[in-house]
N, C-alpha and C positions, 0 to 999 in steps of 0.2 A: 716593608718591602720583601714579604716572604718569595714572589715569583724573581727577583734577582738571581739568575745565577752565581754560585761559589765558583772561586778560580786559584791557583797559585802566580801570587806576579812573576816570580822566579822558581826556577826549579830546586826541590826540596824545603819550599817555602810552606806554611800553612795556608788553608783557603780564606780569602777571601771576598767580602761583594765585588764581583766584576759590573762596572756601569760601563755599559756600549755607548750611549745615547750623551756625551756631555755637552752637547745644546739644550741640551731641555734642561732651560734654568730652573725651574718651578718643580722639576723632581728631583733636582741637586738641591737644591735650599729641602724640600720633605726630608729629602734624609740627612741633611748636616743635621735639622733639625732633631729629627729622631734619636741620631748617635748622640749629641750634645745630651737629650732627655736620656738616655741608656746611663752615659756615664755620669751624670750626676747623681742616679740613683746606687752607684757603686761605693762602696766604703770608704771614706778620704785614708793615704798615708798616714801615718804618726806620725809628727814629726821628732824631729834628736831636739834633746836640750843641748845647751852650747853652753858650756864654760865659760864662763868668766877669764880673764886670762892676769 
């Protein structure tokens, strides 16, 4: 969804996708779908080991 415009939801917020249009089911689901696809290709946290106690 490169033609989305960027937005700040708040002032001195960083940008980002502003959606005008939330009745259009079918390009809310494209892009949950797409962000879900971005962020699984991201690096997982480490997780801490946990003591024994």
């Amino acid at each position: 969804f490169p033609e989305l415009p960027l937005a700040p939801p708040y002032a001195g917020a960083k940008d980002y996708i502003r959606v005008e249009d939330t009745d259009d089911a079918a390009a809310l689901c494209a892009l949950a779908r797409l962000t879900c696809e971005a962020l699984a290709e991201l690096p997982q946290p480490k997780r801490r080991k946990r003591n024994a106690p």
